[in-house]
Each structure stands twice: as C-alpha cells, then as structure tokens.
N, C-alpha and C positions, 0 to 999 in steps of 0.2 A: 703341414700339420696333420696331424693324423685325427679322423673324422669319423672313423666305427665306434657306432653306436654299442654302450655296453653290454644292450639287449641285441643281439642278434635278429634281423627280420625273421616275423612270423606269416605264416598264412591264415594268420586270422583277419575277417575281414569285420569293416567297422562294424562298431554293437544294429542290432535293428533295433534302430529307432522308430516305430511306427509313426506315419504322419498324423497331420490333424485330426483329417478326416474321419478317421474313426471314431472319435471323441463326441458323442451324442452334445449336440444344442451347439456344434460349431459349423459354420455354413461358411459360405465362400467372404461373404463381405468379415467376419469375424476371424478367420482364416489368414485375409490380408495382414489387419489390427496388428494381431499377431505376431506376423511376421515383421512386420516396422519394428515391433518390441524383440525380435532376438530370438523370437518361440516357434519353430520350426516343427518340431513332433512332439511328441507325448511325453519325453524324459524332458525334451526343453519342460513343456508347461510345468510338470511335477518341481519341478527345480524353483520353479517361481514361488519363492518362497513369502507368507505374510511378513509385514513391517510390523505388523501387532498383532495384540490378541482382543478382545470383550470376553471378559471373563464375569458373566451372570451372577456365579455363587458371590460375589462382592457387591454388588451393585442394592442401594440405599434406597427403598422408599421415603416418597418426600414428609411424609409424616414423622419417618422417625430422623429423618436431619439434625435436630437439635442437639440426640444426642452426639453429634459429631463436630459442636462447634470448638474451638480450643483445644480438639484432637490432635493437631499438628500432622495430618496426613488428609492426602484429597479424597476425595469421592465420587463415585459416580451414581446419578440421575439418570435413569429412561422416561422419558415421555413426549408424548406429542407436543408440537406447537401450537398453543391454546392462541396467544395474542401479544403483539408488537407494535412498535413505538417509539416513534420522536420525541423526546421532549425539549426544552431549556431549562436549565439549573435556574431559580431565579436570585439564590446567591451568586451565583460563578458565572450566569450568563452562558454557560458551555452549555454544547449538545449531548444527548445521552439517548444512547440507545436501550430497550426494555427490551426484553424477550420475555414471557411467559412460557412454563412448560406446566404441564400437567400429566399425572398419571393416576391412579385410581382411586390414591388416598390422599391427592389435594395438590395444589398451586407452588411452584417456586418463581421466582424474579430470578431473570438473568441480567446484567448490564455491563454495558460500554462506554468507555467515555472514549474513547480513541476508534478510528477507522468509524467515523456512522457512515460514512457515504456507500461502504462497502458491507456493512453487516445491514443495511435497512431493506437490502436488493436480495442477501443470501437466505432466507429463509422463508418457507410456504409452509401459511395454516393447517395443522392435519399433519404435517411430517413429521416420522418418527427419530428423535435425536438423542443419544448419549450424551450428558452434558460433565465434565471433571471438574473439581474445582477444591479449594477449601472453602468451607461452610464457615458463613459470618453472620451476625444479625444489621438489619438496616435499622435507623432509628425509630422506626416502631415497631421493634422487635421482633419482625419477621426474618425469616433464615431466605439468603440471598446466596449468591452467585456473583463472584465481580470478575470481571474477562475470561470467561472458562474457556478449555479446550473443548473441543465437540468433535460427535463423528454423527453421518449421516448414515439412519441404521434401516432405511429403507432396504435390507436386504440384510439384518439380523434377525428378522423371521421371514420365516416361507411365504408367511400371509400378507395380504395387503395391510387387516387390522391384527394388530396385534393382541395376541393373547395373555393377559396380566400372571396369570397364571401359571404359564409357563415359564415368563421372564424373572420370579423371580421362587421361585421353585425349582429349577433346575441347575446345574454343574456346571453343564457345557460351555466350554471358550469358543469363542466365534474367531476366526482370524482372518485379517483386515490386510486388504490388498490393494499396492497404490494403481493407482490409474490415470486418467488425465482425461480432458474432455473431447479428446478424439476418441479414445475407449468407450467412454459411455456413449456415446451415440451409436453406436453396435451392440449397445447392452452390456460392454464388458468392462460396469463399475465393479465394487467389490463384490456385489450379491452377484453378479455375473461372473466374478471370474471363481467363486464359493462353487455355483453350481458346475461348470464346466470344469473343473479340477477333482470334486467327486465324481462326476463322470471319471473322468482320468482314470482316475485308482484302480480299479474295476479294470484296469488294464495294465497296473503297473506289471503283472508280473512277468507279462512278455514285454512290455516295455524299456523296464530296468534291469538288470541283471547284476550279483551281488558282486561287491568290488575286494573287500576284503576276506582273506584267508580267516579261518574259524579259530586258529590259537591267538592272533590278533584278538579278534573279538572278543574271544574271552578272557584273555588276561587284560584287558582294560574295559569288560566289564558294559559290553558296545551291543548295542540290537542290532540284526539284521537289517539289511538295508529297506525293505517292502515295509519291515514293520515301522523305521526312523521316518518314511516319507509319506507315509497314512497319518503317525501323529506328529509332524510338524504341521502338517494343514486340517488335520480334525482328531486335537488329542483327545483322551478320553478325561484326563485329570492335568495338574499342572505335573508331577512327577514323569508320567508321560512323554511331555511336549519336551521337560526338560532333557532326560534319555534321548529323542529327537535329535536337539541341538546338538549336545556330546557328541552325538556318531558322526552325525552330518559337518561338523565341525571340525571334527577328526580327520575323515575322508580328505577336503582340503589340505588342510595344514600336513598329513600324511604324505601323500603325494607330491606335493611340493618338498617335502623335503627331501625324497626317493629323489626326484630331481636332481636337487644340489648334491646328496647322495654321489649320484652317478658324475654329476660334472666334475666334483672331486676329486674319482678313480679317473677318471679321465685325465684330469693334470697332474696328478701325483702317480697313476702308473704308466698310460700308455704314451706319454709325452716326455722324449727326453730335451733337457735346454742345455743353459751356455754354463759353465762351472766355474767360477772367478777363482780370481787368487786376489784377499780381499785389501788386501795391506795394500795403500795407496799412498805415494809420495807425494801426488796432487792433493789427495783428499786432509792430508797433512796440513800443507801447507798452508790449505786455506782457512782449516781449523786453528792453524796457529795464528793466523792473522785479521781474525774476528776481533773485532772491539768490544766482545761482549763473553759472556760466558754461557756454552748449551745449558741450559736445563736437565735434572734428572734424567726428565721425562724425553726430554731430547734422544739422551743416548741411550738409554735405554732401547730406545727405537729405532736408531742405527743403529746398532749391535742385534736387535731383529732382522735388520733388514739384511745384515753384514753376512749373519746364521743363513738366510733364504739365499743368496748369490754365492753361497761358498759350493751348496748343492746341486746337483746334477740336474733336478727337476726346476721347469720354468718358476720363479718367483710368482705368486699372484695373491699380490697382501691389500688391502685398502690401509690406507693413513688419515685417520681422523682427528682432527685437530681443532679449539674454537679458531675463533678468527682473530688472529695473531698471537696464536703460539706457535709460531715458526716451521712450519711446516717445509716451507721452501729451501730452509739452508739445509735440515735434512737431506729432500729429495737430491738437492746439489749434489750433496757430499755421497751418495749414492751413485749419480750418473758420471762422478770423476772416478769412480772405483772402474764403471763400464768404460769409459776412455782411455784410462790408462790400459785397459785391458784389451787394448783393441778395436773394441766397436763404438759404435753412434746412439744418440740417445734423442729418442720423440719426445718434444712436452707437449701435448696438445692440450690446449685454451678452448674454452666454449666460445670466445669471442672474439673480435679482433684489439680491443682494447685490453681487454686483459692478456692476451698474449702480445703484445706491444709492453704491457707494463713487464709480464715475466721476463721478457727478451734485456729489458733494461736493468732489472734488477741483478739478473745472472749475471748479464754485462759487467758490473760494477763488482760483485764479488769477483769476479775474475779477472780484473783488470790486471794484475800482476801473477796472473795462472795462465801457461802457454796450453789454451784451449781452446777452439775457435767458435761462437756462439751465431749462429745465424736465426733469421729468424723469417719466416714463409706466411703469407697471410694473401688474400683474394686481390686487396685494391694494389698492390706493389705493381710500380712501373716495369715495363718488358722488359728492360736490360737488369735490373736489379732482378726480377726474379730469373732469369735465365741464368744470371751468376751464382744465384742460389742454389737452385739447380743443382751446378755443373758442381758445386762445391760437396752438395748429397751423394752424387753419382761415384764420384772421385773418391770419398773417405775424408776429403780437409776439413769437410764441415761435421765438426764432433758434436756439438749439439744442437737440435735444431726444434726452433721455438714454434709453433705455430698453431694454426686454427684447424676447420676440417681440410684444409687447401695441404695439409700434411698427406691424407689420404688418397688422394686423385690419382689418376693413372699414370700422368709421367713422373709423378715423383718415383724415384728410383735409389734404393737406400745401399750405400756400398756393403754395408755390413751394421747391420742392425741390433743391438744385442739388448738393449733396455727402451723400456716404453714408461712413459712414465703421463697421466692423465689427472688433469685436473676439475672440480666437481664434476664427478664422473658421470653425478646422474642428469646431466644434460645432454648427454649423450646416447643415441640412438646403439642397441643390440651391435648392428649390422654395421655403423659407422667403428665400432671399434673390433670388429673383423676386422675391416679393410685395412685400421692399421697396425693391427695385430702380424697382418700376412706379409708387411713389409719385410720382416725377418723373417729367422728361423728359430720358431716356438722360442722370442724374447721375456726375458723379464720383464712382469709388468706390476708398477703401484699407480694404484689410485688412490687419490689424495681426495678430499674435500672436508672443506666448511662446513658444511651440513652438519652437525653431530647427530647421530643414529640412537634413538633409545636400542638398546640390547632385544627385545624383541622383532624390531623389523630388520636389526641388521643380521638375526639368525632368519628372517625368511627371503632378503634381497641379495643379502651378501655371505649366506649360510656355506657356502663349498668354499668361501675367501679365510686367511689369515687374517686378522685384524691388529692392527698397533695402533693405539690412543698417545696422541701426547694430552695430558689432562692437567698440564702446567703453564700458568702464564710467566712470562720472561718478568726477572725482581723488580725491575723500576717501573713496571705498568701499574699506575692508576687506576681500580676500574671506574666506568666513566659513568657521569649524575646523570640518570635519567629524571624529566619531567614531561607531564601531560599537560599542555596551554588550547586553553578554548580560542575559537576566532576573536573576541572580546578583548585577548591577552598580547593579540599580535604585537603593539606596541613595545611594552615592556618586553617583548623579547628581543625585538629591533633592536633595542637601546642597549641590550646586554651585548647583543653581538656588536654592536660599535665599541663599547668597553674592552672587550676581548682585542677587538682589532688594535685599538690604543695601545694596546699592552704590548702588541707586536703578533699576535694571532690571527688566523685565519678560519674562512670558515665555510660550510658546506650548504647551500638550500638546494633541498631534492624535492622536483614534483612528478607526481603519476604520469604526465603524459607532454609530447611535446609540440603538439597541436591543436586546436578544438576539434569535439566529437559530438557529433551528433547524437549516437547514443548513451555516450557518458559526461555530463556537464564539468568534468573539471578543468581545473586552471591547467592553462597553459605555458607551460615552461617560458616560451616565446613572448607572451606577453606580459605576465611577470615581472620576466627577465629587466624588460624596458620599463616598468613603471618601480621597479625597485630600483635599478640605478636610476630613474628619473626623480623619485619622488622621496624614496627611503633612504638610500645611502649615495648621493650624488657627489658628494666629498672623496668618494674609494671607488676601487678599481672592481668591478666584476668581470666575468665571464659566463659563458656559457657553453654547457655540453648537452649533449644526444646523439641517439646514436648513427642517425642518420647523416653526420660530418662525414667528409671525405677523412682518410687515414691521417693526413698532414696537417688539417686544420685542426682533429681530436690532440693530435702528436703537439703542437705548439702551444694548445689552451695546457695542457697538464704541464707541460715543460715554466708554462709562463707561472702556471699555480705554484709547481715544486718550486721556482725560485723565489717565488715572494711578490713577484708585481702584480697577482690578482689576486687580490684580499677576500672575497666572497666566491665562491665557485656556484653557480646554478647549473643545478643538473638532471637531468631524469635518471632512473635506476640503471642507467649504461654504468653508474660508479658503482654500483649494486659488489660488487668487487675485484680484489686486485688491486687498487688504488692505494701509495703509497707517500702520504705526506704526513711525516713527524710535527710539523710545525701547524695544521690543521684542527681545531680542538673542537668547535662546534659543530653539532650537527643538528640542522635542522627538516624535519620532514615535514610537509606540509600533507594535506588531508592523510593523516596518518590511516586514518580509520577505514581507509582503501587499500589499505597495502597487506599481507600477508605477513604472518608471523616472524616465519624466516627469513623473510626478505627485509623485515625491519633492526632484524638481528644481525644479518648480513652490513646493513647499508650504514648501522651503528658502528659496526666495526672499522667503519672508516677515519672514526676518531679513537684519539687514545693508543697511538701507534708512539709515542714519546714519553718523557717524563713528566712533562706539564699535565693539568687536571684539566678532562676532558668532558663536553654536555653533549647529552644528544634531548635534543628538546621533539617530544610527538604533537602538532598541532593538529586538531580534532576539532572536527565537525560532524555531528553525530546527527544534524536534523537533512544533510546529505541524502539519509536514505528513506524518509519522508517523502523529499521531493522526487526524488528518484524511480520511487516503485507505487508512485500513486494507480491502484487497481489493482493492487494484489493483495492476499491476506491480511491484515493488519497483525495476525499472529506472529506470522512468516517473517513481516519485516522487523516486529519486536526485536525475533528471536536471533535478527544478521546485525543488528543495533548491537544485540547482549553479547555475541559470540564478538563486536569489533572491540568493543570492551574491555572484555577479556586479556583481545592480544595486547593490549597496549598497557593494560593493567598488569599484566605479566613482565612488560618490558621494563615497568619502573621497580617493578618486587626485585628481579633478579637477572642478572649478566652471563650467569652459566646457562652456557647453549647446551648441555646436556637435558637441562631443568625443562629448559623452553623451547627442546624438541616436544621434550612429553608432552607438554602443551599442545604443543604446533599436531601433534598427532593424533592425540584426543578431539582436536577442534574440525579438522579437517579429514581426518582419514587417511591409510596409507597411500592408495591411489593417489590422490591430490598431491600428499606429503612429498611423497618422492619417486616422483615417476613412474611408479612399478610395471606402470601398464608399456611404456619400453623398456621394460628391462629383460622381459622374455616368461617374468613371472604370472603366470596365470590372474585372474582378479578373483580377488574370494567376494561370495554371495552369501554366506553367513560367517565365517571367522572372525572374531576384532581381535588384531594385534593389540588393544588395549586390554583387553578384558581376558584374553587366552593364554596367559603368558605361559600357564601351568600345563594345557594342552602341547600348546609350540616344544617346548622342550618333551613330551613326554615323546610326541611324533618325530619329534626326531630322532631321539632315542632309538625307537623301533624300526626307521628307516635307515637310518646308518647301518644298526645291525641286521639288516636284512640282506645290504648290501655286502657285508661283510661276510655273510656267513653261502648265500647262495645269491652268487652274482648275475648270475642269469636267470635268475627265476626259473627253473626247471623244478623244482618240487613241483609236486603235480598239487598238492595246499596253495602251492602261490599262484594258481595257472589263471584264479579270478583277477588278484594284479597285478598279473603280467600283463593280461589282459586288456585291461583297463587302461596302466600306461601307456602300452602301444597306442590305444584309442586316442585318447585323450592328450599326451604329455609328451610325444614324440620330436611332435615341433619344438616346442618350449623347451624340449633336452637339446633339439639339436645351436637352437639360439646358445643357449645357456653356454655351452662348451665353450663361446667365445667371450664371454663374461670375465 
C-alpha cells in the first residue's frame, strides 16, 4: 500500500514550545501537578482552557432578589458564609441543611434536604461563595435558595476580603478552571491556575505561533490566534470571549478535517485496487432464494456498493444500519460479487460470539450456494484451526469469518480482494491495518449498528463514503418499551411466564457476571440460580457470559435457537449479533447502569420476527445513593437525572438515529464512539452537538484547500502547513488506514 504522506517532509522542526519554567509563580512541585495533567509548556497551559465563566455584570444583590422571584431564570449571589446548620423538619422529621450568606445589603438562606452528611463538612465561616439558584419565598416570606449550585470564589478577587464595590460594579468575567485536590495542594485551584495562566500570556507570543493563513481568517470573520487565547481566559466582554471560542473552535474542527481531507486523496488518488465485474451469478442466486423481500433501502445500497467495486479505486464506505435492518444480507451479497471474482473475503467480529453467530448465519444463507464459509476464532482446537489455515493459504476458503485471530501473523490470505468489518468502532487504528495489509489495497465496508448522528460521522468517518439503510423489513413490529421499578419485579415475572405459555421465549441480561467489590450489582451467577430456583422452576433456563469456553457459549444458543431453553440469562456478551426470531422479551435488569447504546443495542435482540415484542428497563435509581456515598450530592443528582434520561429515551422512541442524538448529547463523542482509537485527535473546546454549522463550514475550507494547493506551498499556507506537520502528522499517518 502506498504510505507517502500528501505533504511531503519538511525541515521544520517542532513549534518551540517554551517550558514551564518560565512561567512566573510555577516552581518545581507545581511543575510536576502539571505535568500529571498533560501540561508540559506554555502552549500546553494556554490551551487549558476554562469549563466556565463568573460573569460580575449579572450577579444580584440580595436585597434586590425579590425582584427576581417568578422570573423563570437563575441567579447569582456573592457573599461570604455568615452561618450553618442542622436542623429536623419537625413535620417530616427529615434533616436539612441551612447555609446563610451574606453580602452588604443583607442575609439569604440556602437549604438542603439531601446529602447533609456531605454539605455540613463543605463549607467554612468567612468563605467567599457564588451561590445560583431560582429565587423562591419560604413561608415567612423571605427569598431563599433550595439546592443551589455554588462555586468557591476564594480566588474571584485578588484580595483576601473582598471589595463590594468592585464586585458588583464592574464587567469583568472571571473564568473557572477545573482542578482536583491534588492541584490545590500546590495552590493550583482555580485562583491558581487564574494567576499562572496570566503570567502565561505575557509569553504567548513566542509561545504560540499563528496557525491559520490570513484569507482564512478573514473570510470567516476569525481573530488572530494571540488575540483568541488572551480572551478565552480573560475576555474583556462576552462578544469577546465569544470571537475566542469561534476561532479556537475553528482551529480544531479545521484541522481535522484537513486530515480526512488528505486521507481521502490518499485512497481515491494515490491507491489503485481491485475493479470487479459486478454481475454475479452467486449473488443472483441467493437473491432469488431469500424468503423475504430487500427493502428500498436495501438496494439501493447494493447498487452503492455495486458503483464502488465496479471502480478502479479501493472501496471504503461505512454501512450504517439500526439494528435489524439487514445489514448482513447486503454485505453477503457484496462478498459473493468478490468470490465469484476471484478473491477472499475477511468478516472480522469484535468478538468471538458474534463472529460464531455471523459464521452461522452466512452458513445458512449459503447452504445451497457453492461457496466455502470458514470461520477463525482464538479458542479453536489445533487440528481445526490448522485446516482453516491451510484452506486461507490455498484460496478454498472463500470467506472467512472471524475475530482479531483474522489478523495474526500466520494467517496468510491466498488472494484477498474484500474486507468487510463489523461495528468498526471497536476496533483499534492499527488492528485494522493489519488486516487491511493482508491484501492488496482491498475493498473495504464497515458495517455498524451504531447509528452516527451526521455530525460525528463528518468528523470520524469524514474521508468515508457512507450508505444508510434507514428502512426496517415490513413485518417488524416495533417493539413496547417499558420502565418497572424493583417494586414491579413480580408482575414482570408473571408476564414473562404468559409469553412463555404462548410458546415464547425470553432474554434476562445483567451488568456483570460475578460479584465486585467495587460495584455492588447482581450477579448473573447468582441470579441465574435463584430465578430457576425460586421464579420460574417449572421452565428451562440458561446461562451466558462471556467467559464460557467457545463450545459451552456454542450449545447454550444452539439450545436457545431450538426451543428447549425458555429464558436465556445473560450479560451483555448478547449485546449483539444474536439471532432468535422466536425470543420476544427482553429484560434488562439495573437498566440505569447500562449506556444508552448499549441498551439499544441489547433491545435489539427482540423483535427479529413477526410476533410483538417487550423490552422491559428495570430500574433502580436509589443504586447511586448507595453507591457514591462521599461525593457531591450535586454530582450524584445529576448521574440519577442523565440515567433517566436514557431510559426515558428508550421508552419515547426506537429509531437509533434519534437515540444516537441523545446518546451523544449525554455523553460526548469521546465516550460515544471511540474517537480516542480511531486516530482522531480529541477536541478541548469543539461540541459536535452544538457546532454543526462550524463542522460543515471547516470542512468546506479544507477540502478546498486541498484541492486547490495540495502541498501547501503557497507561501499564505506556510502557517498550516506548518502546524499540521506539528501537530497532525501522526493522526494522518493512522488515518490512511481508516
């Protein structure tokens, strides 16, 4: 495969980054701090950017609160901690926490009724605090405060005491930097890292050096870089700060697309592949002997695919699909086009259970199709995989199913011509090199369940082709979601024996399949034994995890698919790939632990037939009470409200497109979908949620940058050319194998 980089090497050598040590008020122990956090020189620091701002000109003397009660927006309080307190409700018998603040023009109550053991410890007499809240009256018509958010603003003024006068007389935004209690013990909370970060500046401009070309800047309207990173950390207004973000936002998102830019030229010019001839007598045949009917959306997407394999240049499309709109008979009908044509085709599984289920599905499709389907996985005994082997080496084995045990050294592929990977983004950059390189510059689709809102998949999968199937097959059902408290368990029980009666089967999945010491949930294992002991002793269960040997996983589903185990218990190993038409129930137990997509994922395990399918979320939401006793009570609300959310999403709506958006709002793209292997940089202020108008305009301007001067040689681009070499050289060279 060919590996020259589009940018030609330069002699420029990395930007100078000045170290710490320059940086007035940082000494060796704060130096270290530092460095644990990622912050190496002067550009690291500058880069550290605030999580907030305290913005003064808004901030509410407590005298005039009132008029801000039935306002329908929060507000913020400064003042010291006058005085605190325990009490008992002596209606409700509950504990409540008081805060008193005070500032110059008189008294507010703050109170708690939840976390006192943790807010009675958090706060000292004298300390000066921010307090946010909506303004309410308590019953003697004083204006109060009920669970406000707070920041400690021992380090929003210079001074020890603060000057009233200043605080609310002046403009200035204060911006709030996170830290942790190993920072503050070196002094570097937020008023520490306030003061060393102006220091900083005062150096940015040997420091930093400007990244973007000046017709950039100006036609979208962008500040110099020195001027964006003086007002993200001390703007002078909020128009400012905004300007700040724009650029600095830009920068990212720019860049990264330059990237995909380039990996793009890379496979569409300097990579030639395999050209088919696309008309297949296999792929015929199997079409004609479907029991069903493709979808629109089906063929339309082979006839994509059909377009990319007719061409000269390697294939490299993602196929997005929810979960079970047939994604697989596609890719089949793809990899018999490569067959008949000669070559071999990889399916590589993230698992070995799911690539055991793919190895059996294709199976079946092809039972009357002279194709030979093998399939490679780590636990296979020595004589079977040595056959497998030798059937790779040879050319007989035309498709070959497997895990990462595809990629290994002695696999050795007679003629390789199509790749084809399943949810890709489980997979490591460099793991899909390895089996990229088995051929020569093969066609490659990546397939997943995942659904991509349109914004991250122009930043992960930005240089890819993309085909949606966004059609489910006509006799799907979509399947009744509900949310049952622990309270409810029973009547769930009882429904799931109803089902069974009827001739149905069904699914209980738990988070884990042992006890843990650091997370108290049920164990699949034990469970297991008191639900056939106690709940359904009459019917047959089983049990999966992923920890079974290959043969014992292989007989529980074989036993499922046929009918003789009526309940399946499972950990997330079913999470997917699992395919039982006659399974309708599902039940997840501590839902309110699981992730978004993965509960969308693990739902998709029902509703594969014509019958009407549940997936029931059991919820236990006082979980994370017990669980996180000594941390914020704020913090834990606020992982209560976001579990909420997901599960309240999953009962609203079935389209995985919807409840990416979610899933990506909730958690971020990082979390969301791997990004941090995928080769793509991690953004430190960007949000794929909130940038969508940025993302597309940068890429705009990087496309045709590339397009127009490929080598960055204008002597206007020489800053990013610059830059990238810096910065993005690596991530381009990963990228190429994307």
């Amino acid at each position: 495969m060919n590996r020259t980089s589009p940018i030609k090497s330069t002699s420029y050598q990395k930007q100078s980054d000045h170290p710490l040590q320059y940086v007035k008020g940082i000494g060796p122990k704060r130096s270290a701090a530092l460095q644990e956090l990622g912050i190496h020189s002067i550009r690291d620091l500058l880069y550290y950017f605030p999580f907030d701002y305290l913005d003064r000109s808004s901030i509410v003397a407590i005298k005039d609160l009132p008029k801000h009660v039935d306002s329908g927006k929060p507000v913020t309080v400064i003042g010291q901690v006058y005085r605190q307190e325990v009490r008992r409700s002596r209606r409700t018998k509950r504990m409540i926490f008081f805060l008193t603040i005070k500032d110059q023009t008189g008294y507010l109550s703050c109170v708690w009724f939840e976390g006192i053991q943790w807010y009675k410890d958090a706060f000292e007499v004298g300390e000066l605090l921010a307090v946010s809240s909506y303004a309410d009256f308590d019953k003697l018509g004083r204006v109060q405060f009920t669970h406000p958010e707070f920041d400690r603003l021992k380090g929003a003024m210079e001074e020890d005491e603060p000057d009233w006068g200043k605080l609310f007389n002046t403009g200035a935004i204060i911006p709030k930097y996170r830290s942790s209690s190993e920072l503050g013990k070196v002094g570097l909370d937020s008023r520490g890292f306030r003061r060393i970060i102006r220091n900083a500046l005062k150096h940015s401009a040997r420091a930093v050096e400007e990244t973007l070309s000046e017709d950039i800047r100006t036609r979208n309207r962008l500040p110099e870089l020195s001027v964006a990173l003086q007002n993200i950390h001390f703007p002078a207004d909020a128009h400012a700060l905004s300007l700040a973000r724009q650029r600095l936002k830009f920068d990212e998102l720019f860049f990264l697309q330059l990237m995909l830019a380039y990996r793009k030229q890379v496979v569409d010019g300097a990579v030639k592949g395999i050209t088919y001839t696309v008309e297949s007598k296999l792929a015929r045949q199997l079409a004609d002997s479907l029991p069903f009917t493709l979808t629109h959306a089906q063929r339309k997407v082979i006839n994509e695919i059909a377009d990319d394999m007719k061409q000269s240049k390697p294939m490299n499309r993602l196929l997005q699909g929810d979960v079970g709109s047939g994604k697989t008979i596609v890719a089949l009908l793809a990899m018999l086009v490569a067959v008949e044509n000669g070559y071999q085709v990889a399916f590589m599984a993230p698992t070995e259970i799911l690539a055991e289920q793919h190895f059996r599905t294709l199976a079946a499709y092809l039972n009357n199709v002279p194709v030979n389907v093998r399939l490679l996985v780590g636990a296979q005994k020595k004589k079977l995989r040595e056959d497998v082997l030798e059937d790779i080496r040879s050319g007989r084995g035309h498709i070959i199913v497997g895990t990462h045990a595809v990629i290994e050294e002695q696999v050795a592929f007679a003629k390789l011509g199509l790749v084809v990977i399943d949810e890709q983004h489980r997979f490591g950059v460099m793991q899909r090199a390895l089996l990229r390189e088995k051929g020569m510059n093969p066609d490659v689709l990546v397939m997943t369940a995942t659904p991509i809102p349109r914004t991250l998949a122009l930043t992960v999968y930005g240089d890819l082709d993309v085909s949606v199937i966004d059609e489910m097959p006509a006799h799907r059902k979509p399947i009744k979601t509900a949310i049952r408290l622990e309270n409810q368990k029973q009547k769930v029980y009882d429904f799931v024996k109803e089902e069974i009666r009827r001739g149905r089967q069904a699914y209980i999945v738990f988070p884990l399949i042992e006890e843990s010491e650091k997370v108290d949930l049920k164990a699949a294992t034990v469970e297991f034994e008191q639900l056939q002991a106690e709940v359904f002793p009459e019917l047959t269960l089983g049990l999966l995890h992923g920890r079974m040997k290959s043969e014992q996983k292989e007989k529980i589903m074989l036993d499922f698919k046929a009918g003789t185990i009526h309940v399946l218990v499972a950990t997330t190993v079913i999470e997917v790939g699992i395919d039982i038409p006659n399974a309708t129930i599902m039940i997840i137990e501590n839902a309110e632990r699981f992730g978004l997509s993965q509960l969308h994922q693990l739902r998709g395990r029902v509703g594969r037939g014509a019958d009407q399918s549940y997936c029931i979320l059991t919820a236990n939401y006082g979980w994370f009470d017990k669980h996180h006793k000594g941390l914020d009570p704020g913090e834990v609300k606020q992982e209560k409200d976001v579990a909420r959310k997901r599960l309240e999403t999953m009962v609203a709506t079935t389209d995985g497109f919807k409840i990416a958006e979610v899933d990506l709002e909730l958690r971020g793209p990082g979390e969301f979908f791997g990004t941090r292997q995928s080769g793509v940089p991690a953004f430190k202020i960007a949000n794929l949620i909130e940038d969508s108008a940025l993302i597309t305009l940068s890429r705009k301007e990087a496309f045709a940058l590339v397009a127009n001067d490929p080598q960055l040689r204008a002597a206007s681009h020489a800053p990013i050319r610059k830059h990238f070499e810096e910065q993005y050289k690596e991530a381009l060279e990963l990228g190429k194998i994307g």
